[in-house]
C-alpha positions as CSV (number, residue, x, y, z in Angstrom):
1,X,1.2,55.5,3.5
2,X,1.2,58.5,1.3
3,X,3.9,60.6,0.1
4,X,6.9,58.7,2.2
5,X,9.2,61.5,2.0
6,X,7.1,64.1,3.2
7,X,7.2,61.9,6.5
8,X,11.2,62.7,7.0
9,X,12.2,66.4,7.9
10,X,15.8,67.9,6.9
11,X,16.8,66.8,10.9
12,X,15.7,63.3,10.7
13,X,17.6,63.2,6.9
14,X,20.6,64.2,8.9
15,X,20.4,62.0,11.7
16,X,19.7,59.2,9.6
17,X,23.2,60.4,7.5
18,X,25.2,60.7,10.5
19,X,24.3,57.7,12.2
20,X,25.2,56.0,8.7
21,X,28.7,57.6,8.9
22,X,27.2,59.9,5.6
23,X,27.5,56.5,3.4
24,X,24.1,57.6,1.8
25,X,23.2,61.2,0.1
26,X,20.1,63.2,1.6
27,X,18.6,61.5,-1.9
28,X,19.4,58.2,-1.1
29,X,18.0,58.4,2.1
30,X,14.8,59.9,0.9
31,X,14.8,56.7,-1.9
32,X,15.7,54.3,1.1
33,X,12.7,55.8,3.4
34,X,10.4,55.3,0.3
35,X,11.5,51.2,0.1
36,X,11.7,50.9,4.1
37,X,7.9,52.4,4.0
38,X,7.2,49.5,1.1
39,X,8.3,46.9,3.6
40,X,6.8,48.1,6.7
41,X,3.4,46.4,5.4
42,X,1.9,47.0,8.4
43,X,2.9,50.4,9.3
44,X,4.2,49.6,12.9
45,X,8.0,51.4,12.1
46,X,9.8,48.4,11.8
47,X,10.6,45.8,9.4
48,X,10.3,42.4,10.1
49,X,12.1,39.5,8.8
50,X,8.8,38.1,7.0
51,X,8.5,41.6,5.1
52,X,12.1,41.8,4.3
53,X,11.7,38.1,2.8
54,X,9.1,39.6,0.0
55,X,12.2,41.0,-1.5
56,X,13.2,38.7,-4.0
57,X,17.1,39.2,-4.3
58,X,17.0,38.9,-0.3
59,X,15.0,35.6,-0.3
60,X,17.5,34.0,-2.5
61,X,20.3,35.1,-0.9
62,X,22.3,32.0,0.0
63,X,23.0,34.0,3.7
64,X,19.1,35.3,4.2
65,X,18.5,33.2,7.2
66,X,22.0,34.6,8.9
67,X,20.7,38.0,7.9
68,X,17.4,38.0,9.2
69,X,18.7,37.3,12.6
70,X,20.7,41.1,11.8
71,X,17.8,42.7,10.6
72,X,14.7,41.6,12.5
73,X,12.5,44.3,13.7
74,X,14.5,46.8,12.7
75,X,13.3,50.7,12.6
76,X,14.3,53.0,9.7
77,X,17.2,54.4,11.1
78,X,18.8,51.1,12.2
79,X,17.8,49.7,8.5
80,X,19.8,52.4,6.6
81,X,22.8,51.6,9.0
82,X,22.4,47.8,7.9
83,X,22.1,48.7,4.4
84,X,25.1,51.1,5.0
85,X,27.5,48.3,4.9
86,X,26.9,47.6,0.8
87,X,27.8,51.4,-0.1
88,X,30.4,52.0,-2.3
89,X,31.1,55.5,0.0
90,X,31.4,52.7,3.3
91,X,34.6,52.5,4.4
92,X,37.1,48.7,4.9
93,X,36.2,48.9,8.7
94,X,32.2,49.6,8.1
95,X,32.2,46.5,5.7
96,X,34.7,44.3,7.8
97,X,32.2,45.0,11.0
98,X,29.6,43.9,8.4
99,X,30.8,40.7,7.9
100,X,32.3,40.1,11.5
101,X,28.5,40.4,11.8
102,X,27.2,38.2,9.5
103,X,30.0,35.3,10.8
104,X,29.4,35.7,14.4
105,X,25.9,34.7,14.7
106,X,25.8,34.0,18.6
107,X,27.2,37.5,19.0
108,X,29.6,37.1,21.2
109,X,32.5,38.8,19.5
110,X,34.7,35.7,18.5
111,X,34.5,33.7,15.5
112,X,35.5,29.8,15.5
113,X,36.2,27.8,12.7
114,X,33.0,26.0,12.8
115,X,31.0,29.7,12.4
116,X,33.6,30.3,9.5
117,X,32.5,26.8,7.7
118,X,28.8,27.2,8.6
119,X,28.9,30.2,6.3
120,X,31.2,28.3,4.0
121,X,28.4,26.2,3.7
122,X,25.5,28.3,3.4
123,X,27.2,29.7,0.5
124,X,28.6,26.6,-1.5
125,X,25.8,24.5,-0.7
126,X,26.1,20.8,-2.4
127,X,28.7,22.4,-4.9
128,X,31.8,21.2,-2.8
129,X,32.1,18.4,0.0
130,X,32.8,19.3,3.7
131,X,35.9,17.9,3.8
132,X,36.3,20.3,1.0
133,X,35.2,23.4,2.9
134,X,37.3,22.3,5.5
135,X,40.5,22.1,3.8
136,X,40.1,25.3,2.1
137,X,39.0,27.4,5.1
138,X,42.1,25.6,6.8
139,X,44.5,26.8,3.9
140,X,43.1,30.2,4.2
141,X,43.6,30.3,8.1
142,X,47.2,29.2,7.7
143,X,48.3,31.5,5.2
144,X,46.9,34.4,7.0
145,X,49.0,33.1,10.1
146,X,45.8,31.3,11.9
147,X,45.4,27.9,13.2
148,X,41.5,26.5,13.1
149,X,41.8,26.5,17.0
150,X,42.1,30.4,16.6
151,X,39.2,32.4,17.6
152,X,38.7,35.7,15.5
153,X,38.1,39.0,16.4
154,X,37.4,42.2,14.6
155,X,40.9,43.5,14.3
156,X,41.5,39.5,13.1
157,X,39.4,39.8,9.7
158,X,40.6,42.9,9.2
159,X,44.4,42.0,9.0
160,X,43.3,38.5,7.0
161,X,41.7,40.8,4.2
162,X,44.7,43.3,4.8
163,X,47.1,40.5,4.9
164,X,49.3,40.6,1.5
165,X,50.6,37.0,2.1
166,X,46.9,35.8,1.4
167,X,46.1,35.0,-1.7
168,X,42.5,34.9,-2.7
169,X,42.8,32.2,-5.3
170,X,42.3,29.2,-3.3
171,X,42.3,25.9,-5.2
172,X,39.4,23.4,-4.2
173,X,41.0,20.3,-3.7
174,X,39.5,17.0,-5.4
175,X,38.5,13.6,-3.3
């Protein structure tokens, strides 16, 4: 695609900043344009899952199937708001939105217990039982005040990671 940078004029730099809440420099962007241009094999614009795949730290990821339903088709602007969320300059709320995200996979602005443990899952894999998963995800509810009837909103995984009752040392019971 040539010289990727030269493609992005000081506007679309600063578009691309604000709609990223100015998480990225006007170097960072320039870097991220150069990767995003990598990905988009096919020059359409936007990424799609299968290209995002051929990065190797995204294919292992223990989440990637959860976040290719987030990142599908996405254009350049769009991509550096997703990437946005592992800044160190984003902010609690960006990263808690983030991860509301990531755990509400039907996108319907609630999460249940079972989304909760389906992640649970997808990251602990064989390592720890489901009865297990469940005890400890039940623990963590309770302590933050929840029940595993409770459905979760935003402003709920905010005040769990706010909440200085929690503790994040949870012990894994043993069958």
């Amino acid at each position: 695609m040539g010289n990727a940078s030269s493609m992005l004029t000081q506007y679309d730099i600063e578009e691309v900043q604000e709609h990223c809440n100015r998480t990225f420099s006007q170097q960072e962007i320039l870097s991220l344009y150069q990767r995003f241009c990598q990905l988009d094999r096919n020059g359409c614009g936007f990424i799609s899952g299968e290209e995002f795949l051929s990065v190797p730290e995204f294919a292992v990821n223990p989440l990637s199937q959860r976040l290719l339903r987030m990142i599908d088709g996405l254009n350049f602007k769009e991509f550096v708001a997703f990437l946005s969320a592992f800044s160190a300059h984003a902010s609690l709320q960006q990263k808690v939105e983030f991860i509301f995200r990531v755990y509400d996979s039907d996108g319907n602005g609630k999460v249940r217990f079972n989304d909760m443990l389906e992640v649970l899952q997808d990251l602990t894999g064989p390592f720890i039982s489901e009865v297990q998963r469940q005890q400890v995800l039940t623990r963590v509810l309770e302590e933050a005040g929840y029940s595993k009837d409770s459905s979760l909103v935003q402003s709920d995984f905010l005040k769990i990671l706010g909440s200085s009752d929690l503790k994040m040392e949870v012990e894994i019971p043993v069958d």
